[in-house]
N, C-alpha and C positions, 0 to 999 in steps of 0.2 A: 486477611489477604497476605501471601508470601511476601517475601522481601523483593525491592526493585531488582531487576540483576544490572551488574556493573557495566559499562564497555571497554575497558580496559583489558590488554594485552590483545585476544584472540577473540575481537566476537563472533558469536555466529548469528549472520544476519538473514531471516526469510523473507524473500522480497516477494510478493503476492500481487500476482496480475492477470492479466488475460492471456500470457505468453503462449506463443506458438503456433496462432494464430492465423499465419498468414497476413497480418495486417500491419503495414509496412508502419506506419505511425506510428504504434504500439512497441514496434520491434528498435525503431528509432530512438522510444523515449526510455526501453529498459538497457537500452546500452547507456545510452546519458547518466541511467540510475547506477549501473553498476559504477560504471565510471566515476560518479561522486558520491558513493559510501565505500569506493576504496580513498579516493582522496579526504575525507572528511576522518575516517576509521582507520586508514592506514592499510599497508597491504596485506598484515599477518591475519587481516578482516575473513572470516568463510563467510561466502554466500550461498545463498540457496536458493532455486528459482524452480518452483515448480510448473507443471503444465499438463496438458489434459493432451496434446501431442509431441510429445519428448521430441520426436525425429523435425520436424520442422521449426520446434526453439533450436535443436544443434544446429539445423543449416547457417545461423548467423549469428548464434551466443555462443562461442567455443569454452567448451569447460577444461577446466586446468588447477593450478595452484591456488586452493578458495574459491574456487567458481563450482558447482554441481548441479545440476538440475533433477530433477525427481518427476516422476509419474504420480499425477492426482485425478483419481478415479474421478466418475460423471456423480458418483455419491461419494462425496466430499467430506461432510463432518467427521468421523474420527479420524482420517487421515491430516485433516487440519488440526485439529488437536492437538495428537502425536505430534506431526512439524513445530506447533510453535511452543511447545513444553522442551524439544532440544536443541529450541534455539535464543540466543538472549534480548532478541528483539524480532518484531515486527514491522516492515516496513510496505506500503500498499504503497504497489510504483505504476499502477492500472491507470489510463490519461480518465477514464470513464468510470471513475470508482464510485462516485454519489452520484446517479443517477437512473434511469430505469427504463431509459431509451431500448433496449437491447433486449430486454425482459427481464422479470425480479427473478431469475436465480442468480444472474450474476451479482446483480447488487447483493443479494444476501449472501454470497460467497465470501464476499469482502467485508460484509459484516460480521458473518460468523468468525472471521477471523481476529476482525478486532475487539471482539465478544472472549474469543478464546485469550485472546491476551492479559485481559482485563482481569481474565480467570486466574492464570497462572502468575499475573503481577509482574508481565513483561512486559517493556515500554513498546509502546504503538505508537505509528507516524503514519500517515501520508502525507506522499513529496508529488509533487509535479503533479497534481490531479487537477479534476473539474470537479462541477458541480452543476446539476439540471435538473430537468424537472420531475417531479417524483409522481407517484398516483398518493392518496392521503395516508393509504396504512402505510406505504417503506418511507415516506415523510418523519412520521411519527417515530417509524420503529429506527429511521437512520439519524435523526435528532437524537434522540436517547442513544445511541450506541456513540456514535460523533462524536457526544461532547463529552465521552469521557475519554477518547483517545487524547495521548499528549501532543501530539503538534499533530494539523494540518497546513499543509504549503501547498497553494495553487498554485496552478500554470499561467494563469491567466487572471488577469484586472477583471473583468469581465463575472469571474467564479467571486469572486469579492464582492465584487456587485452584486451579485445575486442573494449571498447571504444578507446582506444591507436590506434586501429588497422583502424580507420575511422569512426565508430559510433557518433552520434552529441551528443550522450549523456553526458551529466554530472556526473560524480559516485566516491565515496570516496567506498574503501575498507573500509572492519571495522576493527579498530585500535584494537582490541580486538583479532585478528587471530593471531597465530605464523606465521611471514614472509609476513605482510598486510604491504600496505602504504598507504598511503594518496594520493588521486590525490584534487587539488583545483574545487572544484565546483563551474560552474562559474552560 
């Protein structure tokens, strides 16, 4: 496997969600995200947020100095690829990233992504997400990809629970909630 890549000086971060969507929740929680991997990374941080409608992520993500956004086609894997091989990290800032409410392509969008990371030996996170209910194959197949991402951080006590409750997943609450804990991510 390649060598970890660094964060130091100038990352480039690709933050992968459902942007542009139309879905004000969504569009609420990728500001928060950008907002805290420029705070956490610093501002010389580039971002990158793709989306499947460029024009309605610009309505309310304005791109500037390390902020860009990018067109991702409805047939995704080698442009996911590409993205996360020029980028030094992977960040899944999607609130509905483990689960399959919605239908399995998006869950496996956000797999393949952390699938590609894994490939290329660039760190993977998800921050601020959930976790629900799966059908048994994207269970399986999102257990196996999960636990070898390096950190999961939920949104919610609730997503914590759930892992407790049988889920194969791995997930730290974030230490930053009133009444959050720590689970060990293994």
């Amino acid at each position: 496997m390649p060598e970890r890549a660094h964060l130091e000086g100038n990352p480039r971060v690709l933050a992968i969600g459902y942007s542009g969507a139309n879905n004000t929740g969504a569009e609420a929680l990728l500001l928060a995200d950008v907002e805290d991997l420029r705070a956490v990374l610093g501002p010389r941080a580039s971002i990158t947020v793709p989306s499947l409608n460029v024009g309605n992520l610009r309505r309310y993500l304005r791109e500037g100095s390390g902020l860009s956004i990018v067109r991702m086609p409805y047939v995704f894997p080698a442009t996911v690829w590409r993205l996360v091989r020029q980028h030094d990290v992977l960040v899944l800032v999607e609130g509905s990233t483990f689960m399959d409410t919605w239908g399995s392509p998006l869950l496996w969008y956000f797999l393949w992504a952390a699938r590609c990371a894994r490939r290329a030996g660039k760190p993977c996170l998800a921050y601020a997400v959930d976790a629900g209910d799966l059908c048994a194959q994207n269970r399986r197949l999102t257990g196996r990809i999960a636990s070898r991402m390096d950190l999961i951080v939920v949104r919610a006590k609730a997503a914590a629970e759930r892992r407790a409750r049988g889920s194969s997943l791995a997930m730290t609450h974030s230490p930053t909630l009133p009444g959050s804990e720590i689970q060990t991510v293994s």
